[in-house]
C-alpha positions as CSV (number, residue, x, y, z in Angstrom):
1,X,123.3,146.8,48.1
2,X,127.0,145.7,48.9
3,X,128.8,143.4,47.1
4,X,131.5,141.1,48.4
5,X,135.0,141.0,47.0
6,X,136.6,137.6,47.7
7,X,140.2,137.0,46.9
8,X,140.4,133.2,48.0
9,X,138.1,130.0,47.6
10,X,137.8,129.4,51.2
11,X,136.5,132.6,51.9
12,X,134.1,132.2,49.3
13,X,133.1,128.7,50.3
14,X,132.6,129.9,54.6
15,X,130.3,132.9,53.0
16,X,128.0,130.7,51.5
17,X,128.2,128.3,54.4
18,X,127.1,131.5,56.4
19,X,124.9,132.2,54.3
20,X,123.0,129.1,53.5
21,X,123.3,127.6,57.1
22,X,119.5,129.2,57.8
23,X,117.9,127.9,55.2
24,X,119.7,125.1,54.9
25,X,118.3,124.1,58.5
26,X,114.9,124.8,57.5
27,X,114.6,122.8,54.4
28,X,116.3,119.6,56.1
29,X,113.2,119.9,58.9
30,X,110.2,119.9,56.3
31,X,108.5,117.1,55.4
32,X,109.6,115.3,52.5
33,X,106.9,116.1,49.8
34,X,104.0,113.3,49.0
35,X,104.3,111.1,46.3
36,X,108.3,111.4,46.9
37,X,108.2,108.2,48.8
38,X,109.2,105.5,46.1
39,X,111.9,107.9,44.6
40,X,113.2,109.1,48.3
41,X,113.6,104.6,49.0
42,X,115.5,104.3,46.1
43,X,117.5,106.6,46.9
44,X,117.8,105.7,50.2
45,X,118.7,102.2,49.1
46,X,121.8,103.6,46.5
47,X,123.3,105.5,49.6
48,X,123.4,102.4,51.7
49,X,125.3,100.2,48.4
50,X,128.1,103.1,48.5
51,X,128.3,102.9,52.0
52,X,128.7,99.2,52.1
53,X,130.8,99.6,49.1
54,X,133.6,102.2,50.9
């Protein structure tokens, strides 16, 4: 195991980007779950009010 010293935020911040950037990928291509859709329109619906709202 090695473990990863990091002396500045940024660094910290591009090695989880690195990191995560596989997965990441893979969970924004599934599916969404079923019985999410009434939650996932709400939400949907909140995102567009802030966007109109900026």
């Amino acid at each position: 195991m090695t473990f990863l010293v990091v002396k500045e935020p940024e660094q910290l911040q591009q090695h989880y980007d690195l990191k995560n950037r596989g997965r990441m990928g893979r969970i924004l291509t599934k599916p969404p779950k079923p019985g999410t859709e009434a939650v996932r329109s709400k939400l949907q619906a909140e995102r567009t009010k802030l966007e109109l709202q900026a």
